[in-house]
ZAMARGU-4260 file (C-alpha; in steps of 0.2 Angstrom, whole numbers, plus 5000, padded with zeros to 4 digits):
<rodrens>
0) 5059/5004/5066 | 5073/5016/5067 | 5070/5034/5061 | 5084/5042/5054 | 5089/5061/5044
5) 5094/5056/5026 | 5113/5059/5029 | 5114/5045/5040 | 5106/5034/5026 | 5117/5039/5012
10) 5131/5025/5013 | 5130/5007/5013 | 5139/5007/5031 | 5125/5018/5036 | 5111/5007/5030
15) 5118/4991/5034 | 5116/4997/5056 | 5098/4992/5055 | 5085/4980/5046 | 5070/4993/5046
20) 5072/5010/5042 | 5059/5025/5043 | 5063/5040/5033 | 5046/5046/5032 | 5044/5067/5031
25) 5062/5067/5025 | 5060/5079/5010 | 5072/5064/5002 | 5065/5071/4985 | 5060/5090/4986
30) 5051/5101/5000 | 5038/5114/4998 | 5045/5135/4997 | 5031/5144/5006 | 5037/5160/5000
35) 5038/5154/4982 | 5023/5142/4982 | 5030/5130/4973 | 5041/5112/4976 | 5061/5114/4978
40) 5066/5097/4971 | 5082/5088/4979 | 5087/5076/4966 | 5102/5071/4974 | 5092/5063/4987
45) 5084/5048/4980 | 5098/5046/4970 | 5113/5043/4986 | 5098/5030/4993 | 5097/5020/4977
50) 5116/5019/4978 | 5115/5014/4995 | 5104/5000/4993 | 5111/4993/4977 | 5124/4989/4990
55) 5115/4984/5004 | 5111/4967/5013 | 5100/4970/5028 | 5087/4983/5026 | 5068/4972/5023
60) 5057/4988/5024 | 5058/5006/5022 | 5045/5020/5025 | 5047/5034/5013 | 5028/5041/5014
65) 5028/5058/5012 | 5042/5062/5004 | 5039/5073/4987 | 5049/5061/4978 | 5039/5063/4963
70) 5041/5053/4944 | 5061/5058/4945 | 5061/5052/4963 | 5054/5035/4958 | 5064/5035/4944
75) 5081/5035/4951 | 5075/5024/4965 | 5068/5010/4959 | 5079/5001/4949 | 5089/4999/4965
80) 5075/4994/4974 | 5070/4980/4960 | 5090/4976/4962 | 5087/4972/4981 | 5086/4953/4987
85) 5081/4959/5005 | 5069/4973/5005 | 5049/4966/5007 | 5040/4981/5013 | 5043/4998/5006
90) 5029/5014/5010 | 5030/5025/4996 | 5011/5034/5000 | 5011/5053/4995 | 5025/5056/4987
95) 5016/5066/4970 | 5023/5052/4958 | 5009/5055/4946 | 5007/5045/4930 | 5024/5044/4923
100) 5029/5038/4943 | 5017/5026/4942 | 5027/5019/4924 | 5043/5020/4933 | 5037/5008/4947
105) 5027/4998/4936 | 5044/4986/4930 | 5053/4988/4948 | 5039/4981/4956 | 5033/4966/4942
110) 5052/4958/4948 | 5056/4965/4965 | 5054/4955/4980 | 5043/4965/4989 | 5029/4958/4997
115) 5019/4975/5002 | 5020/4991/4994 | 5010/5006/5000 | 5006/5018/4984 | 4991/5028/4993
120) 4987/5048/4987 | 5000/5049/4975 | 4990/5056/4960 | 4991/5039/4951 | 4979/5045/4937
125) 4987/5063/4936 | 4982/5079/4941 | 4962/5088/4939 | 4951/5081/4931 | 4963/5062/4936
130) 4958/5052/4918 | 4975/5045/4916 | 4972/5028/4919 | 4988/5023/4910 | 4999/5022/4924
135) 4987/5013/4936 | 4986/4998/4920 | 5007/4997/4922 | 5003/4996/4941 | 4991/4983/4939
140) 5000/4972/4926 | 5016/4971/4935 | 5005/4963/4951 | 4998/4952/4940 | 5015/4945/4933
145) 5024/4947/4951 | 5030/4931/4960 | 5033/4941/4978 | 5020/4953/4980 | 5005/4950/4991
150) 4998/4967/4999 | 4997/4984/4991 | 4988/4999/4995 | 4981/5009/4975 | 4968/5020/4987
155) 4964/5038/4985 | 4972/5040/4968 | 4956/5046/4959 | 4952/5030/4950 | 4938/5027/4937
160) 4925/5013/4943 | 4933/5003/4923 | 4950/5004/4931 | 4944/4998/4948 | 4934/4985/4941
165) 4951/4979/4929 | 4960/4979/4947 | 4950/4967/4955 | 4950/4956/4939 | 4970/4957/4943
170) 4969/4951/4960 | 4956/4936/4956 | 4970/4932/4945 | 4983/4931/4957 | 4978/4922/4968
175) 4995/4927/4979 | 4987/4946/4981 | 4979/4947/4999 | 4974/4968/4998 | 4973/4981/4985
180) 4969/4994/5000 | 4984/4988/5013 | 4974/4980/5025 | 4985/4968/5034 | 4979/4948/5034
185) 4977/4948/5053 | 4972/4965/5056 | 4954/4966/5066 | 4952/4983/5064 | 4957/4997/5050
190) 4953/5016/5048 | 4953/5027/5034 | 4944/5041/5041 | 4947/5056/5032 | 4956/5051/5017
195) 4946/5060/5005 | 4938/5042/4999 | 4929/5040/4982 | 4917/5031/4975 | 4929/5021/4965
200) 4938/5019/4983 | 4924/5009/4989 | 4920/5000/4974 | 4940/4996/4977 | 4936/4991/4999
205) 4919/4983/4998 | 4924/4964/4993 | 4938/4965/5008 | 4926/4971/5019 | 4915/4955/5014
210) 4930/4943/5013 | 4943/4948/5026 | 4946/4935/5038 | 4950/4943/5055 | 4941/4960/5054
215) 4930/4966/5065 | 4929/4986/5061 | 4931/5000/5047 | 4931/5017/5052 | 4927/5026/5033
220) 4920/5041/5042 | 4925/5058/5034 | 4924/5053/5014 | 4918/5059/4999 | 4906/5043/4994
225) 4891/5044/4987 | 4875/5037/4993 | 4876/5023/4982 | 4895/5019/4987 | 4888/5022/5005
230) 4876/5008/4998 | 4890/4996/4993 | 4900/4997/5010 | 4885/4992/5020 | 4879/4979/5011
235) 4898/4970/5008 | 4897/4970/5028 | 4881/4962/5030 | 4879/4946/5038 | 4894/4951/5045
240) 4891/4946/5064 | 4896/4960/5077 | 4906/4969/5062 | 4905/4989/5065 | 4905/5000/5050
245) 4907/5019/5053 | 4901/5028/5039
</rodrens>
């Protein structure tokens, strides 16, 4: 995957060089003023990469993790990235796109043709005490209605156990969904240590622990879950044979 600055990502000449693209820690949409303590925005940068893939016919998957692209961010981008016939994996994890983000993605993603979407720690349920759930339904309708997509990662965005459990409902629906935490269909082993997992979290791991096909380790060390998650995790690995659980 090449890793390139935003300027070289900004015309459709640029973007059309490579098929996988990683843009990651970019400050595309804003960057943190240590002397001000507060988020500098940079509209202007979500806004020339939308334009350049409404144009584009090469690029499959994108990595914009960590990128403080925030509701306006997700605003301006998506609607070229639902306008894309060639992009299938995007990583848009951290990014602060809060509630009214999660709205904004919501009808990109429902007719997109991305298969896999990474929308970890982005604040999905708003900001203390996180009981917005209204953004995480928009998510969770458009997979429900979505024709491409298969893996996506909801976790660490502060969910309720109701919202989890109307998730799981979605992907029992769809029978198409393979993850709602990003764990690949042939990955053996996965890690989330140190995420700052909740309760809600496990709820959201614990029947793809049960169920996954080909994995043979979780490393959840380093989380906030409670006894009773802890609970939950160890018994959706039982009877599991030679599976390791690092709790």
């Amino acid at each position: 995957m090449a890793h390139l600055p935003l300027q070289a990502c900004t015309s459709a000449e640029s973007l059309n060089v490579c098929t996988q693209l990683d843009l990651s820690d970019n400050s595309v949409g804003g960057y943190y003023d240590h002397n001000k303590d507060e988020v500098v925005p940079t509209p202007e940068g979500p806004k020339a990469l939308a334009n350049a893939l409404l144009v584009n016919t090469s690029v499959t998957m994108i990595n914009l993790s960590n990128n403080v692209l925030r509701p306006e961010g997700a605003a301006a981008l998506f609607p070229a990235i639902a306008a894309s016939t060639t992009l299938i994996s995007l990583n848009m994890s951290d990014n602060r796109l809060g509630v009214e983000g999660a709205k904004a993605v919501a009808p990109a993603l429902a007719k997109s043709s991305l298969t896999s979407i990474d929308l970890s720690s982005n604040y999905l349920t708003g900001g203390h005490p996180y009981k917005e759930m209204s953004g995480v339904k928009a998510i969770a309708r458009a997979i429900s209605s979505s024709a491409a997509l298969r893996s996506t990662s909801l976790l660490c965005n502060s969910m309720d156990e109701k919202t989890v459990t109307m998730l799981l409902k979605v992907k029992e629906s769809n029978l198409a969904i393979i993850t709602l935490c990003g764990i690949k269909a042939d990955q053996t082993e996965a890690s989330f240590m140190g995420w700052g997992l909740k309760p809600a979290d496990a709820k959201l791991l614990a029947p793809e622990l049960a169920n996954h096909g080909t994995l043979t380790k979780a490393d959840l060390r380093g989380n906030r879950f409670s006894d009773d998650a802890k609970a939950q995790l160890r018994e959706s690995a039982q009877g599991r044979e030679k599976f390791v659980l690092r709790l």
